[in-house]
C-alpha positions in Angstrom: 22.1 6.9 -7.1 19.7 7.1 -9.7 17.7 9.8 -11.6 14.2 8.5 -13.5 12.9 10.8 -15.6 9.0 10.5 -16.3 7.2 12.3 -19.2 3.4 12.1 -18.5 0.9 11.5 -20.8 -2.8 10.5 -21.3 -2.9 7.1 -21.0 0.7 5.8 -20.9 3.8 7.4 -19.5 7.5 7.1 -20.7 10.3 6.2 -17.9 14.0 6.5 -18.3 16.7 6.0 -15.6 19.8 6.9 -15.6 23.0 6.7 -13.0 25.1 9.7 -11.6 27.7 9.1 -14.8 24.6 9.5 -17.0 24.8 6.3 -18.6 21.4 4.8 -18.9 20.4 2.2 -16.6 17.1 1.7 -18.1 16.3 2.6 -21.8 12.9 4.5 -22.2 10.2 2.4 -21.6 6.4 3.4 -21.4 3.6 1.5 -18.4 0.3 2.4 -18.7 -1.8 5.3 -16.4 -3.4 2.4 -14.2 -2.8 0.0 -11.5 -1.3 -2.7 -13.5 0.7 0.0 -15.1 2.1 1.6 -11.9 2.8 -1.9 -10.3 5.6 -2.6 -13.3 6.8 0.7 -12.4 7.4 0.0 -8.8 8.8 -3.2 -8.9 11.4 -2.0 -11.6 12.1 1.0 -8.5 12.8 -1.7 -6.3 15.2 -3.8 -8.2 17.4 -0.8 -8.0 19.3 -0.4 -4.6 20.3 2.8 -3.6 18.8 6.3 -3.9 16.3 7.5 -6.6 15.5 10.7 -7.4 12.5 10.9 -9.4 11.3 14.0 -11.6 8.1 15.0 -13.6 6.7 17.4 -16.0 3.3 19.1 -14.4 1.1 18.1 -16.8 -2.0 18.9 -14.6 -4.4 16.1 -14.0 -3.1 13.7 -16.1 -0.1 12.6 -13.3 -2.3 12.8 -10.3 -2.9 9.3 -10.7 1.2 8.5 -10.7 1.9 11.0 -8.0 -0.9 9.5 -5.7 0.6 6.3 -6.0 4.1 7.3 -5.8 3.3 9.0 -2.6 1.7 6.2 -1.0 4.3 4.1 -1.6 7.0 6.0 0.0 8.8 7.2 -3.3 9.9 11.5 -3.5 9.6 12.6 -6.4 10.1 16.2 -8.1 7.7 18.5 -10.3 9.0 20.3 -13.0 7.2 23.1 -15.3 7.8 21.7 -18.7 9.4 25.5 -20.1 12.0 24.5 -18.3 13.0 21.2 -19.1 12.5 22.6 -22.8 14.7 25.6 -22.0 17.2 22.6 -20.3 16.8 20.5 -23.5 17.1 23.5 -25.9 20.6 24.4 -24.7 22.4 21.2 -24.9 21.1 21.1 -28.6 19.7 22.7 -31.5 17.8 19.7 -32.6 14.5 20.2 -32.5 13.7 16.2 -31.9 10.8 15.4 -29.5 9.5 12.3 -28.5 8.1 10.9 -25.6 11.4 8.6 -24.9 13.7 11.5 -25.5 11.6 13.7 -23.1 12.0 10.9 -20.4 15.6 10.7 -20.6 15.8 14.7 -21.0 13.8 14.9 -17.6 16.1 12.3 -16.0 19.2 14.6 -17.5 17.5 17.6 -15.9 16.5 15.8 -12.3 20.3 15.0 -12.0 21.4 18.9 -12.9 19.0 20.7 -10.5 18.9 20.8 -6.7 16.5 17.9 -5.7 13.5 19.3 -3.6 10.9 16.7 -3.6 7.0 17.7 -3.7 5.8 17.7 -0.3 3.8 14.7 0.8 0.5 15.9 1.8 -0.1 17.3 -2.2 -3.0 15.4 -2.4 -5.1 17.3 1.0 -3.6 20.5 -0.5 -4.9 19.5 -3.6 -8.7 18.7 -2.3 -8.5 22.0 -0.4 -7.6 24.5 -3.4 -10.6 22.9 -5.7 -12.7 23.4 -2.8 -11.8 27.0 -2.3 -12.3 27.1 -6.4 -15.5 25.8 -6.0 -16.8 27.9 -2.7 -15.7 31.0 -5.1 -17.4 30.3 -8.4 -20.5 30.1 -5.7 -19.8 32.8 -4.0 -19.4 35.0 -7.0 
């Protein structure tokens, strides 16, 4: 089994993997917010037989992009609010070091400590349907 942990940003996003004896498969490594990005991404996934359980910061919009594609391609993956991978992170150390590579593997270390409920797979009509409902309400009002 393996745990990838993604930290999400703008433009790029930093991947780690690790196995269920936490040594690390895959040292951070960062693939760009676009196709040619996400298609790196998915054929390191399937090099690697078995189970993955992947897990993500909510960062808003900037991962709709990743979770669209992860979704179509048949891939569960887990939403974290990032307080509580900090919290997480915070009491395995008092180091304050934060980087986008250590936030990867951090998410990773958290995906393998907490009971794995992947995001349901229709996020993206539930998504349509609550910015319609914002929309239909800023009119309304």
């Amino acid at each position: 089994m393996y745990f990838v942990g993604i930290d999400i940003s703008k433009f790029k996003h930093d991947c780690a993997i690790i196995d269920e004896l936490c040594d690390t498969v895959m040292p951070s490594w960062s693939f760009s917010n676009d196709r040619e990005g996400f298609s790196h991404f998915k054929a390191l996934l399937d090099s690697l037989e078995g189970e993955k359980k992947i897990g993500l910061e909510s960062t808003g919009h900037y991962g709709q992009n990743l979770k669209q594609f992860l979704e179509s391609n048949g891939f569960a993956f887990m939403e974290f609010n990032p307080l509580l991978v900090s919290r997480f992170v915070r009491s395995k150390s008092l180091r304050n070091t934060k980087t986008d590579s250590i936030d990867a593997l951090s998410i990773a270390q958290y995906v393998m400590t907490v009971e794995y409920k992947p995001y349901p797979s229709s996020f993206y009509h539930l998504d349509k349907l609550k910015s319609l409902t914002r929309f239909r309400n800023s009119l309304v009002r």
